[in-house]
C-alpha positions, 0 to 999 in steps of 0.5 A: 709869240712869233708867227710867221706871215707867208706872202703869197701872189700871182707871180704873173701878175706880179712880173708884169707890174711896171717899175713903178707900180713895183716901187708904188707896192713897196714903199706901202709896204715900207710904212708897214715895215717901218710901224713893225720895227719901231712896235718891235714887232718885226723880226727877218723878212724877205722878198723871194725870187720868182719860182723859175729860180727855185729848185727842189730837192726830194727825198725818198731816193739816194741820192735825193733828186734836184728839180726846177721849180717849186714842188707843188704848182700852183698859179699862186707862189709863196714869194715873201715871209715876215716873222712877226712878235705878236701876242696873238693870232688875233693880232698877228691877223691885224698884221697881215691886214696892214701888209694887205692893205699896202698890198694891191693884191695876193694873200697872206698865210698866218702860223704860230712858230714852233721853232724859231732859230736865231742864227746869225746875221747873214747878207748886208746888201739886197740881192741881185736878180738870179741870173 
C-alpha cells in the first residue's frame, strides 16, 4: 500500500537554521532515505520551497483567482512529502518516526493514497532557490 508522509515545520524556524545545521538535518536524513530505497520502500520525495514562493490558485470565480501564499495560515507549513510502499500504517507510522528522529524538529502527516499516478521522470538536477 502507498502512503503519503506530509512534512510539516516551522518555516521560521527552519530558515533560521545555519548552513550547517541545514546539512546536519539532511545528511539524517539521507541515512533514512538511504534504508528506504535499498527496503524498496521509498518512492518520489521532495523538499518544497518556503510558503513566500507558493501561490494559489481558487476556484469559484472565472476566471479563477491567483494568490500569494498558500491558502490556509498557518505558522506550521507543508514543506516535504515522501511517498512510501509500506504494508501498513502501522509500518508507514515507523517510517515517519525514523524521519522524525533524524529530524530535530516538525511533524509528520501520515495518509494511505487513493491514486498514485505514476507519470514519468521529470527534473535531473536540484532545484534552484525561487528568485
Amino acid at each position: 500500500m502507498l502512503y503519503a508522509i506530509l512534512c510539516y515545520n516551522d518555516q521560521d524556524l527552519v530558515s533560521g537554521w545555519t548552513k550547517a545545521e541545514d546539512e546536519a538535518v539532511m545528511a539524517n536524513l539521507s541515512v533514512v532515505h538511504d534504508r528506504l530505497y535499498a527496503e524498496g520502500k521509498l518512492g518520489p520525495a521532495g523538499r518544497l520551497g518556503f510558503t513566500g514562493s507558493a501561490k494559489t490558485l481558487v476556484k469559484g470565480q472565472e476566471p479563477p483567482v491567483v494568490m500569494d501564499g498558500p491558502y490556509a495560515e498557518t505558522k506550521e507549513a507543508m514543506l516535504g512529502f515522501y511517498i512510501v510502499d509500506c504494508a501498513s500504517m502501522d509500518e508507514a507510522l515507523d517510517v515517519a518516526r525514523a524521519l522524525g528522529e533524524a529530524n530535530p524538529t516538525g511533524a509528520y502527516e501520515i495518509r494511505p493514497l487513493s491514486l498514485y499516478l505514476q507519470g514519468v521522470a521529470v527534473g535531473d538536477q536540484v532545484p534552484q532557490a525561487a528568485e
